[in-house]
mmCIF file of the N, C-alpha and C atoms, coordinates in Angstrom:
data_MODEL
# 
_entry.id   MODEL 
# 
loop_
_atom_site.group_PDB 
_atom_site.id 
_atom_site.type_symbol 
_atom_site.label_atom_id 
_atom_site.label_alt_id 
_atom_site.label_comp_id 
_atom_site.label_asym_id 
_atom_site.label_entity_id 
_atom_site.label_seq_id 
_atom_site.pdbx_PDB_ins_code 
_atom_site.Cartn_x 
_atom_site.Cartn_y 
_atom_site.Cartn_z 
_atom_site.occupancy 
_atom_site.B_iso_or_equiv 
_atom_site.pdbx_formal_charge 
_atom_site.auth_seq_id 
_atom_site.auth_comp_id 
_atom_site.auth_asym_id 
_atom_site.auth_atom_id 
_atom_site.pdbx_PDB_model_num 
ATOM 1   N N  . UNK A 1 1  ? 11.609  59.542 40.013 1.00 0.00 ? 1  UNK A N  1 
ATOM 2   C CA . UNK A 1 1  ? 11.600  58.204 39.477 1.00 0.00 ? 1  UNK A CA 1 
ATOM 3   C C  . UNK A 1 1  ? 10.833  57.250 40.399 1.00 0.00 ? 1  UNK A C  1 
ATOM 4   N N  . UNK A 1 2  ? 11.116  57.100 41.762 1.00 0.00 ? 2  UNK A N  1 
ATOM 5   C CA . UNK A 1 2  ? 10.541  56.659 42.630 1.00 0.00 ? 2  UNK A CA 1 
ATOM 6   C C  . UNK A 1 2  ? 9.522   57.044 43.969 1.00 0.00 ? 2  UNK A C  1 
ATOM 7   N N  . UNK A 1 3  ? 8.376   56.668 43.598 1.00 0.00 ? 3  UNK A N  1 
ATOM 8   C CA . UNK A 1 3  ? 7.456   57.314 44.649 1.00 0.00 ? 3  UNK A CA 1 
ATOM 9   C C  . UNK A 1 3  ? 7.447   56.810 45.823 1.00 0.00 ? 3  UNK A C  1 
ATOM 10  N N  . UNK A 1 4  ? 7.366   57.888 46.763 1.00 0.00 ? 4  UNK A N  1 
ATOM 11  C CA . UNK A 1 4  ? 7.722   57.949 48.232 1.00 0.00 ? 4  UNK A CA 1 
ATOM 12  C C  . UNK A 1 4  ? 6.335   57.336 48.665 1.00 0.00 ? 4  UNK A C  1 
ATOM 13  N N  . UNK A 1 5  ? 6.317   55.945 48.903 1.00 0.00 ? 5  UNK A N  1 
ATOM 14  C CA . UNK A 1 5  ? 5.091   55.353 49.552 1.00 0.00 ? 5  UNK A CA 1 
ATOM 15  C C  . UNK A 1 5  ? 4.555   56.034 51.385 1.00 0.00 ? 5  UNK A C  1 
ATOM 16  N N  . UNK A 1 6  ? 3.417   56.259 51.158 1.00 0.00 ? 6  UNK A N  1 
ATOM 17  C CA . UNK A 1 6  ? 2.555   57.152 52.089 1.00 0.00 ? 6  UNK A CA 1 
ATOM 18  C C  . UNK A 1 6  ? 1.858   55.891 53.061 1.00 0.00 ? 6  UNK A C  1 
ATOM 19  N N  . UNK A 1 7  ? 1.924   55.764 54.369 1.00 0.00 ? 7  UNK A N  1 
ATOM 20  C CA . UNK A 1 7  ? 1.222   54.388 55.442 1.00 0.00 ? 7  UNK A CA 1 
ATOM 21  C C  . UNK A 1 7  ? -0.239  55.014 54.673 1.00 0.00 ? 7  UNK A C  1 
ATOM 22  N N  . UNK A 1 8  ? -0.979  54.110 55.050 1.00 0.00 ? 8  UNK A N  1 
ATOM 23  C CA . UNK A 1 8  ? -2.729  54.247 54.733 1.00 0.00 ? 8  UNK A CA 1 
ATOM 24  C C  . UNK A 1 8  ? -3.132  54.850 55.596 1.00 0.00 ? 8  UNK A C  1 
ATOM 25  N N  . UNK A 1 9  ? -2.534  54.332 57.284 1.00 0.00 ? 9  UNK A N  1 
ATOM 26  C CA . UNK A 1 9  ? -3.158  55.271 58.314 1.00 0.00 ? 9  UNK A CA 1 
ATOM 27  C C  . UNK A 1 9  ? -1.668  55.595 59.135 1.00 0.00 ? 9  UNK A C  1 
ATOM 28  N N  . UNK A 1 10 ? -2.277  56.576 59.759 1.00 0.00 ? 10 UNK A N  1 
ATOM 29  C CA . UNK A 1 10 ? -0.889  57.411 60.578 1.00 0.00 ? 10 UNK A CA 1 
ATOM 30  C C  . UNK A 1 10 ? -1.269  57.455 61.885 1.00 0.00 ? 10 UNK A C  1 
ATOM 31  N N  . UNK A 1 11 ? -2.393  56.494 62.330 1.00 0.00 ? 11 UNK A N  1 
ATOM 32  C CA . UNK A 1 11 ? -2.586  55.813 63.525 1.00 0.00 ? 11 UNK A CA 1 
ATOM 33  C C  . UNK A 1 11 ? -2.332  55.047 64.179 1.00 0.00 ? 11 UNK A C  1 
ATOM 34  N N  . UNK A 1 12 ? -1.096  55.308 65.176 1.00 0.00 ? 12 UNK A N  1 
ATOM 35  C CA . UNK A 1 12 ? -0.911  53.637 65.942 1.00 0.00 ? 12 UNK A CA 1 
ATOM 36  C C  . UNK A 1 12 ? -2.181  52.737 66.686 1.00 0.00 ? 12 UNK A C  1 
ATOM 37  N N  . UNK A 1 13 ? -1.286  51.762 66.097 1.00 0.00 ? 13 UNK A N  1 
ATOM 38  C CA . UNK A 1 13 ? -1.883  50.180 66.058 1.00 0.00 ? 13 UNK A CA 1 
ATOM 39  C C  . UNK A 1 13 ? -2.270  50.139 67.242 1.00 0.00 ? 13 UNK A C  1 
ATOM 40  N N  . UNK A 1 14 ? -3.607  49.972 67.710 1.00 0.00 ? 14 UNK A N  1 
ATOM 41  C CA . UNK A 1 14 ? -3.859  49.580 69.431 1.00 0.00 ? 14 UNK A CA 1 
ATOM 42  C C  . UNK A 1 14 ? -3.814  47.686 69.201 1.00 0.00 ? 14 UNK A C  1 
ATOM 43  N N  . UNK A 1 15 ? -3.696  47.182 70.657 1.00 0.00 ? 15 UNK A N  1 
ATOM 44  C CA . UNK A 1 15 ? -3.486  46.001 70.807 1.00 0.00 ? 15 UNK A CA 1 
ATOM 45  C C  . UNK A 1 15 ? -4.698  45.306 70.742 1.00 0.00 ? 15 UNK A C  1 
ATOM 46  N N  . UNK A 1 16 ? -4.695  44.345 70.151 1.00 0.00 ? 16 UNK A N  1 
ATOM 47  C CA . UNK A 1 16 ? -6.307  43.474 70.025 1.00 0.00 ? 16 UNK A CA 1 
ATOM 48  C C  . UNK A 1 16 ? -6.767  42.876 71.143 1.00 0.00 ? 16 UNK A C  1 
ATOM 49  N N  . UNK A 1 17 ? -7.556  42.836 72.051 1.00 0.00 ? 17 UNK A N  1 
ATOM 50  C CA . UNK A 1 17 ? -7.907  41.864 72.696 1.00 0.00 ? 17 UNK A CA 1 
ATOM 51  C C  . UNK A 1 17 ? -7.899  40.561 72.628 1.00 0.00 ? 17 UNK A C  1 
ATOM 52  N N  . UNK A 1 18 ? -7.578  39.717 74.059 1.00 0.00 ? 18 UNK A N  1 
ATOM 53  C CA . UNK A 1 18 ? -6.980  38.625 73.925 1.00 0.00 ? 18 UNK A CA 1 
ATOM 54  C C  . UNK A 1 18 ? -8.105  37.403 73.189 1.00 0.00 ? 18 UNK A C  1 
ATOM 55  N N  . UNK A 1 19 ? -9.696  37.994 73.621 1.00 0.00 ? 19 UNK A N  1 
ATOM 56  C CA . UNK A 1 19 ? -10.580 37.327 73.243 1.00 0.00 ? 19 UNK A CA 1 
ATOM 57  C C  . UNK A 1 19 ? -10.935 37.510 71.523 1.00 0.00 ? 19 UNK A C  1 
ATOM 58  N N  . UNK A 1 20 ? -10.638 38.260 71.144 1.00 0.00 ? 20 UNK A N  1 
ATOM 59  C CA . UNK A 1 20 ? -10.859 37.950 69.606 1.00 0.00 ? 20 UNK A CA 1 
ATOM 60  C C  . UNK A 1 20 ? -9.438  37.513 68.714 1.00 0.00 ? 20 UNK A C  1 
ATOM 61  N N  . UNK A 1 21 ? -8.535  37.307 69.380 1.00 0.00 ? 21 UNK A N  1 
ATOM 62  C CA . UNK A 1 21 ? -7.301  36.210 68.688 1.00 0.00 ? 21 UNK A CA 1 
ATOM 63  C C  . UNK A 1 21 ? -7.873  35.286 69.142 1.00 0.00 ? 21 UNK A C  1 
ATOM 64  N N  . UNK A 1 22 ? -8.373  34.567 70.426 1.00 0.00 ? 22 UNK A N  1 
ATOM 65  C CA . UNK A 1 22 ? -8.865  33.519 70.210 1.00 0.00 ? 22 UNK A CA 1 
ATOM 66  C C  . UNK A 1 22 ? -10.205 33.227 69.675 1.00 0.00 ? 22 UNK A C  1 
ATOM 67  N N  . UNK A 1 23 ? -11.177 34.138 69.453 1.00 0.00 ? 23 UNK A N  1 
ATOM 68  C CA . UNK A 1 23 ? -12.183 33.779 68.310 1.00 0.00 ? 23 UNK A CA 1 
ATOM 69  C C  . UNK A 1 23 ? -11.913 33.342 66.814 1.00 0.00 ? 23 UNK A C  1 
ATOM 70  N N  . UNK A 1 24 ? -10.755 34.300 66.203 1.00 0.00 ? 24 UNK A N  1 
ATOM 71  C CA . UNK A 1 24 ? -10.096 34.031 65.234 1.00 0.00 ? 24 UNK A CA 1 
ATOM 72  C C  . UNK A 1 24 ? -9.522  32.261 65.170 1.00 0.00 ? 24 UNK A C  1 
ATOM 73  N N  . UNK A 1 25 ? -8.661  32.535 66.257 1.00 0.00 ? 25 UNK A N  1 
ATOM 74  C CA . UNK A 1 25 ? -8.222  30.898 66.319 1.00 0.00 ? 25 UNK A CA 1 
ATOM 75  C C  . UNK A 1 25 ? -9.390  29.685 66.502 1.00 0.00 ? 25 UNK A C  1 
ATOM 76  N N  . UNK A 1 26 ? -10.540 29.802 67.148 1.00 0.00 ? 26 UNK A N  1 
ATOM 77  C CA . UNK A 1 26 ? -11.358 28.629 67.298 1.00 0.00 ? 26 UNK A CA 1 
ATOM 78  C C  . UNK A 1 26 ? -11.841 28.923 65.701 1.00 0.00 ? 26 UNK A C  1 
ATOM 79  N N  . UNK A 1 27 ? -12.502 29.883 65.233 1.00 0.00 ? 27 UNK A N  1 
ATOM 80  C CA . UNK A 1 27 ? -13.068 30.360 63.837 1.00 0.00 ? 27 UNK A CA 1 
ATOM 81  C C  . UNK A 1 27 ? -12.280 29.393 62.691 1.00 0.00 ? 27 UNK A C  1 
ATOM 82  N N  . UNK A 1 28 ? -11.298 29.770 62.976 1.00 0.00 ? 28 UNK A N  1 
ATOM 83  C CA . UNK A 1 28 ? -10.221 29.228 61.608 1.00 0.00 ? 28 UNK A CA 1 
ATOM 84  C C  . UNK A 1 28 ? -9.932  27.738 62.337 1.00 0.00 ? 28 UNK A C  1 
ATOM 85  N N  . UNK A 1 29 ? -9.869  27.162 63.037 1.00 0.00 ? 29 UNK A N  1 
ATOM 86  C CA . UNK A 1 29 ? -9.651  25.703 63.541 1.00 0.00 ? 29 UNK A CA 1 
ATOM 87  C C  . UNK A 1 29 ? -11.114 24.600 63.174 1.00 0.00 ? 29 UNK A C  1 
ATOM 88  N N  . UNK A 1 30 ? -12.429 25.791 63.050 1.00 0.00 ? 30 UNK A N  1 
ATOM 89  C CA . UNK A 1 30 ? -13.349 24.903 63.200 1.00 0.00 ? 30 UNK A CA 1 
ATOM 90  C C  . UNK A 1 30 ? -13.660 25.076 61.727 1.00 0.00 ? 30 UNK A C  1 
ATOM 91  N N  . UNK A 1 31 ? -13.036 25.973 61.220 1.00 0.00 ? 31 UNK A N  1 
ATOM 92  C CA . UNK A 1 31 ? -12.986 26.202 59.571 1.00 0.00 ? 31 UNK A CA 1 
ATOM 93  C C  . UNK A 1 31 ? -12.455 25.009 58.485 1.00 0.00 ? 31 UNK A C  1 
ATOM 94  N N  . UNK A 1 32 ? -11.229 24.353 59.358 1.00 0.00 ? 32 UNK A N  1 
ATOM 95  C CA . UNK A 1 32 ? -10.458 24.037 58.939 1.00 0.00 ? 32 UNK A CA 1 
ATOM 96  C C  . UNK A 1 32 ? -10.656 22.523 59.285 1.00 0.00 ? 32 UNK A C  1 
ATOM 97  N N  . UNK A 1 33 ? -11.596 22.077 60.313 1.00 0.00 ? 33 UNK A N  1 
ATOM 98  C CA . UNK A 1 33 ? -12.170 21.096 60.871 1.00 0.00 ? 33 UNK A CA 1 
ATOM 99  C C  . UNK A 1 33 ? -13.051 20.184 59.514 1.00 0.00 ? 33 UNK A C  1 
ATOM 100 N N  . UNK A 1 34 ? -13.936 21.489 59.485 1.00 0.00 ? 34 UNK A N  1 
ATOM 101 C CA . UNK A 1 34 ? -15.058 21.045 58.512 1.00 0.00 ? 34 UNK A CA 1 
ATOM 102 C C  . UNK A 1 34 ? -14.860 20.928 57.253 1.00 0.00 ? 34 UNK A C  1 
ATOM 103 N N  . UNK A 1 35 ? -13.480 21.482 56.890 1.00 0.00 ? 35 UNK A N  1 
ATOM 104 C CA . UNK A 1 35 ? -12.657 21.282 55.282 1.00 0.00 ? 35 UNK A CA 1 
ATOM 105 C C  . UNK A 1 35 ? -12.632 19.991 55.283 1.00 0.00 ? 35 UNK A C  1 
ATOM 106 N N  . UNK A 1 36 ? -11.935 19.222 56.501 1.00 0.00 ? 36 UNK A N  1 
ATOM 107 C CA . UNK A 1 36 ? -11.230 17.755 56.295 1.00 0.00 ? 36 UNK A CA 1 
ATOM 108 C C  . UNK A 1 36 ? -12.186 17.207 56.138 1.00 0.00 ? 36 UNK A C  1 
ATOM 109 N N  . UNK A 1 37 ? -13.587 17.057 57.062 1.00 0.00 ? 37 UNK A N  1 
ATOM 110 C CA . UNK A 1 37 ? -14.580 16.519 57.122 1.00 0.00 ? 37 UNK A CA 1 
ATOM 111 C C  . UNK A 1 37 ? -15.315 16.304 55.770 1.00 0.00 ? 37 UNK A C  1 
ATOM 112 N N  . UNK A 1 38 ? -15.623 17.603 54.450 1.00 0.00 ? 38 UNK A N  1 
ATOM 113 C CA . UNK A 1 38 ? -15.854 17.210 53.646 1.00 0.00 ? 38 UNK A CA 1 
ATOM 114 C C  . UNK A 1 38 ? -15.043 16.652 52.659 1.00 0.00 ? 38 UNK A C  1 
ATOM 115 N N  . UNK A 1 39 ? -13.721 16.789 52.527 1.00 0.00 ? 39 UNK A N  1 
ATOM 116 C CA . UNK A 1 39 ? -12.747 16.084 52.311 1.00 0.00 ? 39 UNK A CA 1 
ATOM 117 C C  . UNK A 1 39 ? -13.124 14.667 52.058 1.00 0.00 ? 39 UNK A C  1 
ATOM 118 N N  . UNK A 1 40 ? -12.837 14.413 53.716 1.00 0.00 ? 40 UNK A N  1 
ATOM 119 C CA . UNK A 1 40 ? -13.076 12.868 53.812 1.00 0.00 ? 40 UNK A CA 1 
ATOM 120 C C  . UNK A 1 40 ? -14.265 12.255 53.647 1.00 0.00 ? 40 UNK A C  1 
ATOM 121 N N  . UNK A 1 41 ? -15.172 12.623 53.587 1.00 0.00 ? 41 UNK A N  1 
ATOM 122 C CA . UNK A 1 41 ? -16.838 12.656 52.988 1.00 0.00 ? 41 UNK A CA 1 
ATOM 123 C C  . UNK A 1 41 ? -16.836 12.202 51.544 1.00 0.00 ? 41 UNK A C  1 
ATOM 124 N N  . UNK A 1 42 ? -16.276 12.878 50.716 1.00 0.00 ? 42 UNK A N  1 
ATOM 125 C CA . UNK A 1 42 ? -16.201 12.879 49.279 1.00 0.00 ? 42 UNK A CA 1 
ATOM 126 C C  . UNK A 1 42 ? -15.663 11.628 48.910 1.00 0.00 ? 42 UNK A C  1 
ATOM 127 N N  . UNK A 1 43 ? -14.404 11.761 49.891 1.00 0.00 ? 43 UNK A N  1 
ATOM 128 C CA . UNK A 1 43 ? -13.492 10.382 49.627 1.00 0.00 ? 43 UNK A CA 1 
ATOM 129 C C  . UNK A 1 43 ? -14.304 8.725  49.775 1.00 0.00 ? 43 UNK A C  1 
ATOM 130 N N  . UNK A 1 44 ? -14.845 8.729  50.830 1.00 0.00 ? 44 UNK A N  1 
ATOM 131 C CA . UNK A 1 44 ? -16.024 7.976  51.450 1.00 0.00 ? 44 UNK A CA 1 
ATOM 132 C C  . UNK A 1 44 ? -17.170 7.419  50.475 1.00 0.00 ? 44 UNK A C  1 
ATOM 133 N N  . UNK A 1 45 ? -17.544 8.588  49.737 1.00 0.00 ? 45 UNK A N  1 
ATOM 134 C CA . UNK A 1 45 ? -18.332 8.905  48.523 1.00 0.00 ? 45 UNK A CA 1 
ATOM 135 C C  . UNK A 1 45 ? -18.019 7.853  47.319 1.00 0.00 ? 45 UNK A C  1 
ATOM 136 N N  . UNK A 1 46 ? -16.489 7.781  46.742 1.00 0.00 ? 46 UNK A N  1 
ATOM 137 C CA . UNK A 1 46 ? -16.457 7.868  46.092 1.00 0.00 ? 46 UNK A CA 1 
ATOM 138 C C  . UNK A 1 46 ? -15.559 6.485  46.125 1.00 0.00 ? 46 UNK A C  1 
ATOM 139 N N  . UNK A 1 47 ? -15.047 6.246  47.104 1.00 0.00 ? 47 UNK A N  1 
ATOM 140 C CA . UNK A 1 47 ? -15.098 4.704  47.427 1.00 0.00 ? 47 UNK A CA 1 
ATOM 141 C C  . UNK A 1 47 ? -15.844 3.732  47.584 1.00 0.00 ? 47 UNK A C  1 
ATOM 142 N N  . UNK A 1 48 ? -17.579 4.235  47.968 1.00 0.00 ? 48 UNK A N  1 
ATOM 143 C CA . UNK A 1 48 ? -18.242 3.547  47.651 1.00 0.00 ? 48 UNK A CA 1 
ATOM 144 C C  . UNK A 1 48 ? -18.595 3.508  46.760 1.00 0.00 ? 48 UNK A C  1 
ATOM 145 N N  . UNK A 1 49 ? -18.840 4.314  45.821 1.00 0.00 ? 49 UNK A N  1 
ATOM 146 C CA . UNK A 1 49 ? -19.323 4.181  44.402 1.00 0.00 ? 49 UNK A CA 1 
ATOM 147 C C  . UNK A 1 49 ? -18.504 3.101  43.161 1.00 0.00 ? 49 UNK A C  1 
ATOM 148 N N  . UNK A 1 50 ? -17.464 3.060  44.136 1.00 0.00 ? 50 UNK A N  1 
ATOM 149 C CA . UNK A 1 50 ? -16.433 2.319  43.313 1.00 0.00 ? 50 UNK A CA 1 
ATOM 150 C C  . UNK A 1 50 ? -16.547 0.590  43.660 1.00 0.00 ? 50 UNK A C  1 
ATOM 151 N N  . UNK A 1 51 ? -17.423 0.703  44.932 1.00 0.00 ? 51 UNK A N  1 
ATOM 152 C CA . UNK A 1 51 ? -17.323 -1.002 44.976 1.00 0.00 ? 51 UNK A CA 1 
ATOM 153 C C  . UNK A 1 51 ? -16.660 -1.470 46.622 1.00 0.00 ? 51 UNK A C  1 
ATOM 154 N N  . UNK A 1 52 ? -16.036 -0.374 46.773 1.00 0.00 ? 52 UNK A N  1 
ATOM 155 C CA . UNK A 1 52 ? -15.241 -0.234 48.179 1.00 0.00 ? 52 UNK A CA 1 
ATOM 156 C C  . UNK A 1 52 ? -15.831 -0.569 49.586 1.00 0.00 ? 52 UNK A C  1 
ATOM 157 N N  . UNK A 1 53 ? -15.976 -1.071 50.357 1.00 0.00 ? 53 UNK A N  1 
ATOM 158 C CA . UNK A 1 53 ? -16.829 -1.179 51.808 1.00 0.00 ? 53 UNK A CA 1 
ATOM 159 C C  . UNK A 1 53 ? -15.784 -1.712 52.974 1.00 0.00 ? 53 UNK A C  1 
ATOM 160 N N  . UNK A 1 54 ? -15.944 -1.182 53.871 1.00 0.00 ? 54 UNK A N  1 
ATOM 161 C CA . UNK A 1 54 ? -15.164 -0.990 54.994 1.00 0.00 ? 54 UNK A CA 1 
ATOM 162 C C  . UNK A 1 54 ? -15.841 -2.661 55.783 1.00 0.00 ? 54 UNK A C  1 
ATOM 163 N N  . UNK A 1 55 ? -16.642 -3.000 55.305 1.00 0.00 ? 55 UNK A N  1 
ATOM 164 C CA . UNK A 1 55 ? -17.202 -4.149 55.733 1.00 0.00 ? 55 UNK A CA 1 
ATOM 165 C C  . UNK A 1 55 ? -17.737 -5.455 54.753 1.00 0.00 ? 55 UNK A C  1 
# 
């Protein structure tokens, strides 16, 4: 009735180096940087179009 699930690999996990968790982490921080940035770009955008000025 129920199938006996099989691992994909039957290789233990070696440990990652400390330098590519932190590539990952600057990667995804500067990823996540440039989201807000166009974010707030658009927003910027679209406040001016509306009449809006910071000045």
């Amino acid at each position: 009735m129920f199938k006996k699930t099989v691992p994909i690999s039957t290789k233990p996990s070696t440990p990652v180096p400390w330098w590519k968790k932190l590539g990952w982490l600057v990667l995804i921080w500067c990823g996540s940087v440039l989201a807000l940035l166009a974010v707030s770009m658009l927003f910027r955008m679209l406040m001016t179009a509306a009449g809006m000025k910071s000045h």
